[in-house]
C-alpha positions in Angstrom: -1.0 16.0 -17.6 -4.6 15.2 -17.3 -7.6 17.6 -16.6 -10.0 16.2 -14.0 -13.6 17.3 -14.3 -17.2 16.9 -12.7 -20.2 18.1 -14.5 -22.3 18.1 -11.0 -25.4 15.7 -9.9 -25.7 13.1 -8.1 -22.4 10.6 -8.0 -23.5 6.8 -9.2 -22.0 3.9 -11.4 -20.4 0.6 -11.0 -16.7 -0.6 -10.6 -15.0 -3.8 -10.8 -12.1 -3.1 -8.9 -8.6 -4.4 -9.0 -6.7 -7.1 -7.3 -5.2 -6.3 -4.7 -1.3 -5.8 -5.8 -0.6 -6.8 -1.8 -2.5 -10.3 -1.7 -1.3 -10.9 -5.4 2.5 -10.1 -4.7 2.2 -12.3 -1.5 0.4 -15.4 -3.4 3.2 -15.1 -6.9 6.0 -15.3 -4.1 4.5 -18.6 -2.1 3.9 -20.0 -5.7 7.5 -19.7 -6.6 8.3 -21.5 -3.1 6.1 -24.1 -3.5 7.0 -27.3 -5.3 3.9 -26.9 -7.1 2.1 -24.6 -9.6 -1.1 -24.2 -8.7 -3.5 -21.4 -10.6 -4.4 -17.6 -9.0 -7.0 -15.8 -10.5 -8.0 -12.1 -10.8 -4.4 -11.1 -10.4 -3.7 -7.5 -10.1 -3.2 -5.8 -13.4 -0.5 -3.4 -11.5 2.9 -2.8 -12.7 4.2 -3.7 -9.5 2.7 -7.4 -9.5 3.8 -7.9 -13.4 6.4 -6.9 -12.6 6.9 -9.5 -9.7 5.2 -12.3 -12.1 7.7 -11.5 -14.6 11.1 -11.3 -12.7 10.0 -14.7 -10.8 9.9 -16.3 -14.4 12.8 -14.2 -15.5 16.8 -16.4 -16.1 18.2 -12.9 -17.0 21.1 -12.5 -14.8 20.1 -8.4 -13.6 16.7 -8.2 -12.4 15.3 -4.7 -12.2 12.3 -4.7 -9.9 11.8 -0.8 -10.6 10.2 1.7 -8.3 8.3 -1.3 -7.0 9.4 -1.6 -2.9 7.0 -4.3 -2.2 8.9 -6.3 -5.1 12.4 -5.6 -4.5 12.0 -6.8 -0.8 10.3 -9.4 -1.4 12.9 -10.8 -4.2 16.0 -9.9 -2.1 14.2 -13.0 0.2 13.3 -15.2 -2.3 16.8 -15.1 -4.6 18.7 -15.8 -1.1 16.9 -19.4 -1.9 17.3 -19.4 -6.0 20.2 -21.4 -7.4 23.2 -19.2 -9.0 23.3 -15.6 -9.1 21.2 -12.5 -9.6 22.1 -8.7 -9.5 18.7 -7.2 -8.4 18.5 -3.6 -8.9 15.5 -0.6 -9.4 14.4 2.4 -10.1 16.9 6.0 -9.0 14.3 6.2 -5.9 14.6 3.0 -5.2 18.4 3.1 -4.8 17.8 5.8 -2.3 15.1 3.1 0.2 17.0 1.6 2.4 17.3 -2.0 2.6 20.0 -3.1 5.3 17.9 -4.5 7.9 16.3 -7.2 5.6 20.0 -7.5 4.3 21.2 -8.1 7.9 18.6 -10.8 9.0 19.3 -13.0 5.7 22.9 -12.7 6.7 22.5 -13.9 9.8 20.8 -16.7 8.0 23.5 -17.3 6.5 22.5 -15.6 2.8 25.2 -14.4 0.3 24.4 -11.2 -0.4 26.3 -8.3 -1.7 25.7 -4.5 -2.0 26.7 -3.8 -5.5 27.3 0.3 -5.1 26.1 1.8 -1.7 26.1 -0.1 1.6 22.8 -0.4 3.0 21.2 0.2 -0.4 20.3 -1.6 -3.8 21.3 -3.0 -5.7 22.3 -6.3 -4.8 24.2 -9.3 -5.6 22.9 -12.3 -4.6 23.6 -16.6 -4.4 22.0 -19.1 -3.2 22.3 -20.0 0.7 20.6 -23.1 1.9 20.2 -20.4 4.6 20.5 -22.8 8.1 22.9 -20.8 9.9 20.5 -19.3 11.9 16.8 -20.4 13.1 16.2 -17.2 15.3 16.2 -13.4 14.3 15.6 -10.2 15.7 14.5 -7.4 14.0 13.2 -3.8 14.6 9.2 -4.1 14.7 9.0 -0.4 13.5 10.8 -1.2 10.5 8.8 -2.3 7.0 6.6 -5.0 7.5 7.6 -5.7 3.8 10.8 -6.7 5.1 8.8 -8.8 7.9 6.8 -10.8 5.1 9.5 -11.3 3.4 11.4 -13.0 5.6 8.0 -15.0 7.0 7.1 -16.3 3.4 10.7 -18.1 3.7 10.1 -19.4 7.1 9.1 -23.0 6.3 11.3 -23.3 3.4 14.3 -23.1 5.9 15.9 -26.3 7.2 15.1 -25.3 10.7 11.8 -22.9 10.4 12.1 -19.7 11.8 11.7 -17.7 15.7 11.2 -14.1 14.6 11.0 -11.8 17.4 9.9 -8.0 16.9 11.3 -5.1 19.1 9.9 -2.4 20.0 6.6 -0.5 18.7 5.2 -2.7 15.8 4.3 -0.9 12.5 1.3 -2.2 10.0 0.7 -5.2 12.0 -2.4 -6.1 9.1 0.3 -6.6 7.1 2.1 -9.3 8.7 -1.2 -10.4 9.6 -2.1 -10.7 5.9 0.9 -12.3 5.4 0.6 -15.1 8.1 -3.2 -15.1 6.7 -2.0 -16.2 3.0 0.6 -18.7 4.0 -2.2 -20.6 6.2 -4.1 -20.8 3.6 -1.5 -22.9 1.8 -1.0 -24.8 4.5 1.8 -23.4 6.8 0.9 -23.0 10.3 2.7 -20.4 12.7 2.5 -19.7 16.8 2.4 -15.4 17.4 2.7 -15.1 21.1 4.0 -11.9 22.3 6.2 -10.3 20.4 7.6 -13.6 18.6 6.8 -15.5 15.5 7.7 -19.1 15.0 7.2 -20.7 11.5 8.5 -24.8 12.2 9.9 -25.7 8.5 7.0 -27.6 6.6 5.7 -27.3 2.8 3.3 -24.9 1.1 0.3 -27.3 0.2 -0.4 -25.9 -3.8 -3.8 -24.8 -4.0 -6.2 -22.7 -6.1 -6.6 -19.0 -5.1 -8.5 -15.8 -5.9 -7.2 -12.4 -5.8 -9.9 -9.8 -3.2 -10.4 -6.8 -4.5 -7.9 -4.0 -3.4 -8.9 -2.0 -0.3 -6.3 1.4 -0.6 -8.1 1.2 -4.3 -11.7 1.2 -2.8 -10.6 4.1 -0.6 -10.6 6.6 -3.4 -14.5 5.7 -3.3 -15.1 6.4 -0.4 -13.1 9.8 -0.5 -15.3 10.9 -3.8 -18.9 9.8 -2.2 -17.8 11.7 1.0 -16.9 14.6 -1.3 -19.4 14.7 -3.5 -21.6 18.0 -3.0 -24.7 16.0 -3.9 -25.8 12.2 -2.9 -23.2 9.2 -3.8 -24.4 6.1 -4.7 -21.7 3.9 -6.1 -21.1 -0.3 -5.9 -17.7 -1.5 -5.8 -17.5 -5.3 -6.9 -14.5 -7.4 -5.9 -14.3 -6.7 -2.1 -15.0 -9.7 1.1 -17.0 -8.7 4.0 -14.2 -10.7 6.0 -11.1 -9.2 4.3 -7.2 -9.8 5.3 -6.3 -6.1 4.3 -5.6 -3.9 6.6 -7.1 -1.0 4.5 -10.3 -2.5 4.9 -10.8 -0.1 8.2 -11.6 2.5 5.8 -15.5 1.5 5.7 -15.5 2.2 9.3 -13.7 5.3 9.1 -15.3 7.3 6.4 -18.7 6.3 8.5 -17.8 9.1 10.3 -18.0 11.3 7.0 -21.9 10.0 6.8 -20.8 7.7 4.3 -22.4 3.9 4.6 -21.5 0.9 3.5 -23.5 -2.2 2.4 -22.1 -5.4 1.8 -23.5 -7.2 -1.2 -23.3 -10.4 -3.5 -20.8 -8.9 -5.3 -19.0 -6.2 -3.2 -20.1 -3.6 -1.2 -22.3 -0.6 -2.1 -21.1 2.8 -1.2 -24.0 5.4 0.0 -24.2 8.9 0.5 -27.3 10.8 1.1 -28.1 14.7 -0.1 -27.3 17.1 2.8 -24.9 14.7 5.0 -23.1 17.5 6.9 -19.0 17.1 6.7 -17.2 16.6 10.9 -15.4 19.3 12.5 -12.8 17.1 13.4 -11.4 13.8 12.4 -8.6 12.4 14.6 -7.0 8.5 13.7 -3.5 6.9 14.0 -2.8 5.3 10.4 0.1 2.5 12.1 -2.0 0.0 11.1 -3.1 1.7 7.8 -0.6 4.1 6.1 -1.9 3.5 2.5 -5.1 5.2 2.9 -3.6 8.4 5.0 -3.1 10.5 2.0 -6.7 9.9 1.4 -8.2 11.0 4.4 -5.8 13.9 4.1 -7.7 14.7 0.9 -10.7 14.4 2.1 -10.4 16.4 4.9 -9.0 19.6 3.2 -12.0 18.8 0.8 -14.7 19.3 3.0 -12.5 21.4 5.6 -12.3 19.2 8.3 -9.8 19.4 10.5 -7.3 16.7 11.0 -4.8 15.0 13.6 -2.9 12.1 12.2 -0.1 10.2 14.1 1.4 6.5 12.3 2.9 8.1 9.5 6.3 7.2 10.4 6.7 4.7 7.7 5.4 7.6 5.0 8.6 8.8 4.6 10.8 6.0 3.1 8.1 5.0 0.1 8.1 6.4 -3.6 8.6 9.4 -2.0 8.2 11.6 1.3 4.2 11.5 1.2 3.7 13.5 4.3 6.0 16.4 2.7 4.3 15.8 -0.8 0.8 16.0 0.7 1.8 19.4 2.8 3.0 21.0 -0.6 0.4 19.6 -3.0 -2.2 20.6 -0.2 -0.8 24.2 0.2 -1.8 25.1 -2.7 -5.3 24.3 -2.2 -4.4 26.9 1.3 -4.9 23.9 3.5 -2.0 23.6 6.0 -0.2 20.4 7.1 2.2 20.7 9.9 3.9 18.9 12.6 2.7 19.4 15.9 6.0 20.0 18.5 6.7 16.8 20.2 6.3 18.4 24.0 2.7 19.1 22.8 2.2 15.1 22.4 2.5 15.2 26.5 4.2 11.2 27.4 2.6 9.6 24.2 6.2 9.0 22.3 3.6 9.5 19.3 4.6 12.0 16.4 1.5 14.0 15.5 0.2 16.0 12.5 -2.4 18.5 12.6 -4.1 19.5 9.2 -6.3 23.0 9.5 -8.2 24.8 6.3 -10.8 24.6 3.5 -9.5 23.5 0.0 -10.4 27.1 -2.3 -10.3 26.8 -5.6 -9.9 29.4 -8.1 -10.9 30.0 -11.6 -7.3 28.3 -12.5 -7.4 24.3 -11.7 -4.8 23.7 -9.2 -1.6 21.3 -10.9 -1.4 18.4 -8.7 2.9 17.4 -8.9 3.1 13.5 -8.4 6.4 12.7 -7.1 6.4 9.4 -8.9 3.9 8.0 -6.3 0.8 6.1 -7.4 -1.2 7.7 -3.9 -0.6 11.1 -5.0 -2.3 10.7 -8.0 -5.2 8.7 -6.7 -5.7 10.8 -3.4 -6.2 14.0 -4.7 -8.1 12.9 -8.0 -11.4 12.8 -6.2 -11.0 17.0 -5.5 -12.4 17.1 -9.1 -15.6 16.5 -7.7 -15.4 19.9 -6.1 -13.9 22.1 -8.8 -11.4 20.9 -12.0 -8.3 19.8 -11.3 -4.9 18.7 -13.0 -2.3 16.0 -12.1 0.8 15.8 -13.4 2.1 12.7 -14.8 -0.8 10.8 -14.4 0.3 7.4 -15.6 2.0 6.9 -12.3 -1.6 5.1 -11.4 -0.2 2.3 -13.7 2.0 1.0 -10.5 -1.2 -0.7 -8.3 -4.4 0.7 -10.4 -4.2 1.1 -14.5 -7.7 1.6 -14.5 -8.1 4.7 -11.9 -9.3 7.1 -14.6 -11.1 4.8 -16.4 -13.0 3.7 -14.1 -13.8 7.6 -12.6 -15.1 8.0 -16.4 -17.9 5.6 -15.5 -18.9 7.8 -12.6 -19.0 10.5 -15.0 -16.2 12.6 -13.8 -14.2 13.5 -17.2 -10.6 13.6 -18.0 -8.2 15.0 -21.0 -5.3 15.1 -21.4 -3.7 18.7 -21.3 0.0 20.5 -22.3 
């Protein structure tokens, strides 16, 4: 457990950020498809992505991708196309995520794969398929778009391309755009009209690549300047002005917590002034940007804004309910997260969630549980800049940022480890 602590002033320093664990994961996979190396610098330092690097390079016949979601889909598309066989298996949690619909559309392509203990779950057992019994597929657009990119990055690798279409509502469309992003830069061209994809079979073109800076990373910034009872002054290096990520919204909406942003050689500067006065009310649908809700949940009960959230659907189904973690770890700050009644959403179809109270701290720091999940850790971390607090296995960070407290440290907010 560590102890999280903020000797007051003014909040300043420097960070070089990490990679971003969702550009790296997406280049390592469309290296391993192409028929040539080619080099990608500033890879994330994550677990997840060494992971990934690691179990691409791996012959052993069980891979075990972990807690890692991002990397267990992603393998269960890639394997379909590896010669022989691979178990792929993961963490306890991760044998409770679902994976049938991604299962489903590679059948239909015609991939061998087998569930090894629970249908519908890892892990799997899977061959190589040459994959060309299908060239069109269907799939549920409110689904993961990890099972989306998975199935794109194959695309042009299949004898016949691939038509995706997407029913319904789509969920973290950044995400496939990223995606669809990365693979034209390697030279694979794609047609989006409507609700359909089409990918004509071609070959990635090998080609150097650099790793942006992570955007759900730069987010816990953003929460600690907005907290920060004083002026926050802090430059993040490693960030584009004309970023893929979808996270990258979150410049734009902590503007509405006074917090600037300038845009710099080298990243983007992160400005608070003395005074700036915290909103009543802060309203957004996170569809498009579910990694950085927690966040904004933070920040909120923080500075005692009130909140109304809807596009948390696909919160439920990652390293662990985050919407139910955030409303416990949150109570006992005596800020209340609830679910507003679905006939009070009048004909939206959209699943709100109001957030209401002032975070009060006592003499005894709060213990912040963790649930296994990376966010946890990092979204509540930046309460310490309001009063101490603790967080309970802390290493969790190691999964997308091993450097979180590290890199607090150079802000000058403190940290021990406690118990």
């Amino acid at each position: 457990m560590y102890e999280l602590n903020y000797p007051g002033g003014p909040l300043k320093g420097q960070i070089q950020l990490t990679g971003s664990k969702s550009i790296a994961n997406r280049a390592l996979i469309i290296r391993a498809l192409c028929e040539q190396d080619f080099p990608i610098h500033r890879l994330a330092a994550a677990d997840d992505t060494v992971r990934l690097e690691n179990l691409l390079k791996s012959e052993e016949a069980v891979l075990d991708a972990g807690p890692a979601g991002t990397t267990f889909r992603f393998l269960t598309g890639y394997l379909s196309r590896r010669p022989g066989h691979q178990i792929l298996t993961g963490s306890q949690r991760m044998k409770e995520r679902p994976i049938g619909i991604l299962v489903d559309a590679l059948r239909t392509l015609g991939a061998d794969i087998e569930y090894v203990e629970t249908e519908g779950y890892p892990p799997l057992k899977i061959g190589f398929s040459e994959l060309d019994k299908a060239a069109e597929l269907t799939i549920a657009a409110d689904t993961s778009s990890q099972y989306i990119s998975s199935l794109l990055m194959l695309a042009p690798t299949l004898p016949n391309g691939l038509k995706l279409t997407l029913e319904g509502e789509i969920v973290s469309v950044p995400y496939i755009k990223m995606t669809l992003s990365l693979m034209r830069y390697f030279g694979v061209a794609h047609s989006w009209v409507g609700q359909t994809i089409e990918v004509e079979a071609q070959d990635y073109q090998a080609k150097e690549f650099t790793v942006e800076a992570d955007w759900s990373a730069a987010s816990y910034y953003y929460s600690l300047a907005a907290l920060a009872p004083e002026s926050a002054d802090i430059q993040v290096d490693g960030l584009f002005t004309d970023s893929v990520q979808g996270d990258a919204v979150v410049a734009q909406l902590y503007e509405r917590f006074g917090v600037k942003s300038e845009f710099n050689e080298t990243g983007v500067r992160v400005i608070k002034s003395a005074g700036t006065a915290a909103p009543e009310f802060f309203e957004q649908n996170f569809v498009e940007c579910p990694d950085i809700a927690q966040t904004l949940m933070a920040t909120c009960a923080g500075l005692g804004t009130q909140g109304l959230f809807t596009g948390l659907q696909t919160l439920f189904i990652k390293e662990t309910d985050r919407v139910g973690a955030m409303k416990t770890e949150l109570g006992k700050l005596g800020v209340a997260l609830y679910k507003i009644p679905a006939q009070m959403s009048g004909k939206s179809g959209l699943q709100y969630f109001g957030q209401d109270g002032k975070a009060t701290f006592t003499d005894a720091p709060p213990t912040f549980a963790t649930y296994h999940d990376h966010r946890m850790a990092m979204a509540l971390a930046p309460l310490a800049v309001r009063s101490n607090v603790r967080i309970e296995s802390p290493e969790v960070v190691g999964k997308s940022y091993p450097d979180f407290y590290r890199d607090l440290e150079k802000l000058g907010i403190e940290y021990r480890a406690i118990g």
